[in-house]
N, C-alpha and C positions, 0 to 999 in steps of 0.2 A: 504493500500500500504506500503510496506517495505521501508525504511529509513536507510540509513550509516551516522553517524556525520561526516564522512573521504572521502564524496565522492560529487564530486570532491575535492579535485584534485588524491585522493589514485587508484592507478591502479591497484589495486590486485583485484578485484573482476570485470572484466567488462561487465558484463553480471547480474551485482546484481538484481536482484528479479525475474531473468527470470526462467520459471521451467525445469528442461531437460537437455540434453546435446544440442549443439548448433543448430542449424539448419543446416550447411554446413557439420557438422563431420555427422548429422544422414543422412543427404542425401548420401554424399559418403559410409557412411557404409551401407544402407539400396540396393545403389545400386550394391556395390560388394555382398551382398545376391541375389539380385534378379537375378545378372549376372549366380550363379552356383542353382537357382532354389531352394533358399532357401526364406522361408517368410519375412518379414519387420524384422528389428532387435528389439530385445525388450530391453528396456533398465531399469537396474535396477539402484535404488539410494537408499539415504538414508536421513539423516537430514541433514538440508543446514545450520544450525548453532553451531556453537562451537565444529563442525567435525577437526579441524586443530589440529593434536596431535605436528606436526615439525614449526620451521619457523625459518628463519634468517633475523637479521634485518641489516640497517644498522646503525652506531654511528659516528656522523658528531657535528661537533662542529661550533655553531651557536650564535649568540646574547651572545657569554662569558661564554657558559656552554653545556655542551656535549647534543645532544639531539637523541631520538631512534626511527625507524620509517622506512620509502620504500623510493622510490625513484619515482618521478615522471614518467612519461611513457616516453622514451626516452633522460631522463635528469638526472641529480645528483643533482635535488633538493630534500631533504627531506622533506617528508610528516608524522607527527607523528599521531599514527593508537592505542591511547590507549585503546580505547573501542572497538577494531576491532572484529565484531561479529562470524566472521566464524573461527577466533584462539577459542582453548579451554582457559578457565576463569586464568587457572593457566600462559599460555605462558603471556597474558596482565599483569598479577601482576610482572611475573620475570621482564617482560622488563620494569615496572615502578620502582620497587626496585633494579633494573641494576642504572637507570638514577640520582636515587638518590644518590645510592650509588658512583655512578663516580662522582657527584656536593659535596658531602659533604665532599670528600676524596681528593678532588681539583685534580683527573685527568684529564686530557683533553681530547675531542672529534678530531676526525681523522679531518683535515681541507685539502682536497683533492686536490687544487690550488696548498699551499704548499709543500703538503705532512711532514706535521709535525704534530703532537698529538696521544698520546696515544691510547684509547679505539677506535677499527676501525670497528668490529662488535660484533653483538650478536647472538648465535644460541641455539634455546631451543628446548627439546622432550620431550615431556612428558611421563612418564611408566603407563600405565591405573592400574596397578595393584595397584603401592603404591600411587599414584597418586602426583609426587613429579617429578621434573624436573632437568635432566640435561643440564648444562647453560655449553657454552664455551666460552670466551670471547676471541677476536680474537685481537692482537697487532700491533701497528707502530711500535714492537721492540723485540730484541732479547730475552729478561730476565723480569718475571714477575713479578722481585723486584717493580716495578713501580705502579703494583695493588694493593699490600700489602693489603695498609689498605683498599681499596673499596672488596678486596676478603672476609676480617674478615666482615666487614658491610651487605654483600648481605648473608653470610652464617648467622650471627645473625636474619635477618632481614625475612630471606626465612624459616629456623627451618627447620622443619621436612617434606617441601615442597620442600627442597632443596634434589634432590637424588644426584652430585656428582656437583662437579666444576675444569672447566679445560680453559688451557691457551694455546692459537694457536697462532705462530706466521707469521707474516703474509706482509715484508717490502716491497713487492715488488709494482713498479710502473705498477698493472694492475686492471682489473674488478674482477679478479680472490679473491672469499671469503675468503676461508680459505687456511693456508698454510700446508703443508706436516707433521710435526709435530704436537704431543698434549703431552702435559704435566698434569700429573693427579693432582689435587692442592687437593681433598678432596673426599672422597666418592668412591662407586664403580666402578667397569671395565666397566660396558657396563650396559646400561638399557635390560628389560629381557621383551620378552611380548611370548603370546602363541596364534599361532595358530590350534589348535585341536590335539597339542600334546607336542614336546619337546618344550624345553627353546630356543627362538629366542633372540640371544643375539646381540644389537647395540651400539658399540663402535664408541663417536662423531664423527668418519671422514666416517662412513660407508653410503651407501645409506639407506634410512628408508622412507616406503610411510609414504604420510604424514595425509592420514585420515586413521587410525588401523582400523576402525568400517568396515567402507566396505573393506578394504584388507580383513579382517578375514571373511567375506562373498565372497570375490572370491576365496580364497585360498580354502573354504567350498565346491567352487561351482568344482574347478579342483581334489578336495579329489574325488569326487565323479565319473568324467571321467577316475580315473585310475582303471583299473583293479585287485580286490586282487589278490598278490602275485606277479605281474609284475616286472618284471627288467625296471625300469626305469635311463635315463639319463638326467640332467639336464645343458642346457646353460644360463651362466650368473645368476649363480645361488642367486649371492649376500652373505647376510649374513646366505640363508637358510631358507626363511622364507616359500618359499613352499615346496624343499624336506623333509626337517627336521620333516614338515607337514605330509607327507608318510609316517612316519617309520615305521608306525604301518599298513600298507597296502601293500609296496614296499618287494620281495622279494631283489633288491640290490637298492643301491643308486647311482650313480655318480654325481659328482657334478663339473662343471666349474664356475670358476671365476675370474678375474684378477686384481679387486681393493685388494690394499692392505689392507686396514681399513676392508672393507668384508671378505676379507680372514680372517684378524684377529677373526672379531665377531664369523666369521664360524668355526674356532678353539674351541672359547669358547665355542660355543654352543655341540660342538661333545665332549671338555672336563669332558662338566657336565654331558653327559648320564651315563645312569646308566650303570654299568658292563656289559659287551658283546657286548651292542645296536651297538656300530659302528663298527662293522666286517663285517659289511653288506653296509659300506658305502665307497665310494674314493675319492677323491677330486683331481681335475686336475687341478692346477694352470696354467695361464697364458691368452690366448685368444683365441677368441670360433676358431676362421676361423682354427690356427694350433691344438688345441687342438684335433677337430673333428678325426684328422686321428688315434688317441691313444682311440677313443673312444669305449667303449665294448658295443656289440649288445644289443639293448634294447627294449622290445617292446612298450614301450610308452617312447617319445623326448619330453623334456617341455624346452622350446625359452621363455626367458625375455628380448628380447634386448633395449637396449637406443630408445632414438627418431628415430636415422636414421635408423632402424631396422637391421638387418640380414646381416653379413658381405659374401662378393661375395664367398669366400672358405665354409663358414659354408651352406650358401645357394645351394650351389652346390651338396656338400655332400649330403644335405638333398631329393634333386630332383631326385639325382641319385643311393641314398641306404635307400629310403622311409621307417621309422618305422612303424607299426601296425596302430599306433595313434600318431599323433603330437599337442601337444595344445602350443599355440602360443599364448603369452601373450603380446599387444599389446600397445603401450602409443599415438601409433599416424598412424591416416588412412591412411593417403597418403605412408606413409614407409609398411602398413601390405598391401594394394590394390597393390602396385609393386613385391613385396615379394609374394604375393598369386601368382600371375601372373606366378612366373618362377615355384613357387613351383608345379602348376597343369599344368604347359607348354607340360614335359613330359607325362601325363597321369598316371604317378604312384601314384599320391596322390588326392585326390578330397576334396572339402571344404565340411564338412557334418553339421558345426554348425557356429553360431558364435554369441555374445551374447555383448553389451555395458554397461558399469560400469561407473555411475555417481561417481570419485572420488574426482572431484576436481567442486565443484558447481561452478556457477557464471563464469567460462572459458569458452573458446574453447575449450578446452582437454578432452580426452575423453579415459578410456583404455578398452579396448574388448579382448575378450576369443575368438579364433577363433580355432575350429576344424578340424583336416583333418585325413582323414582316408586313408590307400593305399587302391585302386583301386581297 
């Protein structure tokens, strides 16, 4: 039987040693198959340990000395998770030589009551390629004169495990992690990882799944639903991690998205092709719902959206100028089971696949590929 040293009381895994995706997500999903005459869903996974290439922690000042760690489930007690089996081995060392290094450098930890203390989180990704992490450390303050010497300590102490180090400030009185700003203190622009083709570049404030291993198998698994040569368009495209994927498949690209930090990564990532590649590519800043109406005919639509899935304009669009093939990238049933519902209301699209991705073990969460074809 599997075993956590962090559990109780650590709520990051609640489902720890169970195998699968949840029971409620696969029932829900298994019955929006059955509802359009499609078999049981099948659900792919992967390794349920030291899969976590992202994490943010939080840095709370406790017993006289800043400590690193989650949060109780419903509370702002800290829970410290050093040996936490499902992060990858490098995120557990940063965040111990984070903690040393704010104890031996006398910063202090965020104390949340009063809202006074320096170091207030920690956020770590690891690049699989060099296998070296970018750490950003998040402030009670304007100016990262305050890190100084815990910055020099963690880059000594990390070496060549350290891929960049950056400073987020971050003063405001809410839950809210990180603040709008990053300031680059050492090392490269963006971590670089590849999915079966360009350079996916993520710059700290960008979204980035956080198990690489199965993203690069679903990303594998959508290379394969698009048709060579297609005009494809993409919503919520992020930093690119699936169109950018296409290049070498897609006769054009387009690409929506409206975080800034993604857009940023998205830049980098279009800076580094090689000569020509991006003449074939566009980028529609802003959001999907107005974007839709600038959007060029495409025979395959790929939808990333958030939790609450599919804004009412982009949904609309889509029910009423149905592409060839729509794949629909999904983080949560209850938003894609509403979403299908209008998408097939008209008759013009039909659900023809749909597939479940263990990426996040030990949850409820569940993200699925879900197919539709016009009609």
């Amino acid at each position: 039987m599997m075993t956590c040293p962090h559990r109780p009381p650590c709520p990051g895994c609640p489902r720890f040693g169970e195998p699968g995706i949840s029971p409620a997500a696969a029932a829900r999903l298994d019955a929006l198959a059955a509802a359009h005459g499609l078999p049981p869903v099948a659900v792919v996974a992967g390794p349920a340990q030291g899969f976590r290439h992202r994490a943010r922690l939080a840095i709370r000042h406790l017993e006289g000395a800043p400590f690193v760690g989650l949060f109780e489930q419903g509370t702002h007690l800290l829970v410290q998770v050093p040996h936490c089996s499902v992060h990858h081995p490098l995120i557990n060392e940063v965040a111990g030589v984070v903690r040393t290094a704010l104890v031996d450098a006398c910063v202090s930890g965020f104390d949340e009551a009063r809202h006074i203390g320096c170091a207030r989180y920690l956020q770590v990704a690891v690049e699989r390629a060099s296998q070296s992490a970018q750490v950003v450390l998040v402030a009670n303050d304007d100016n990262p004169a305050p890190l100084a010497k815990a910055v020099a300590l963690i880059q000594e102490r990390l070496g060549e495990r350290l891929h960049s180090l950056w400073f987020n400030a971050n003063t405001g009185r809410s839950n809210v992690i990180l603040g709008r700003d990053f300031q680059r203190l050492l090392g490269p622009e963006s971590v670089v990882e590849h999915f079966g083709g360009a350079g996916i570049h993520y710059p700290p404030g960008a979204f980035g799944q956080g198990n690489l291993d199965m993203a690069e198998r679903m990303i594998g698994q959508l290379r394969e639903l698009v048709p060579a040569g297609a005009r494809v368009a993409e919503y919520h495209a992020g930093v690119g991690a699936i169109g950018l994927s296409l290049l070498d498949r897609a006769a054009s690209l387009w690409l929506n998205e409206r975080g800034e930090q993604s857009l940023h990564g998205l830049a980098l990532g279009l800076a580094a092709l090689e000569h020509g590649e991006g003449a074939r590519i566009a980028v529609a800043p802003g959001a999907a719902g107005e974007a839709c109406q600038q959007a060029p005919e495409a025979e395959v639509v790929i939808v990333d959206p958030p939790r609450k899935g599919l804004e009412p304009a982009l949904l609309a669009h889509l029910a009423a100028t149905p592409p060839a093939r729509l794949l629909y990238v999904s983080c949560d049933p209850d938003s894609l089971l509403r979403d299908t519902a209008q998408l097939c209301a008209g008759g013009a699209l039909r659900l023809a696949g749909l597939s479940a991705w263990n990426l996040m073990p030990y949850t409820g969460h569940v993200e699925s590929i879900a197919v539709f074809e016009r009609a």
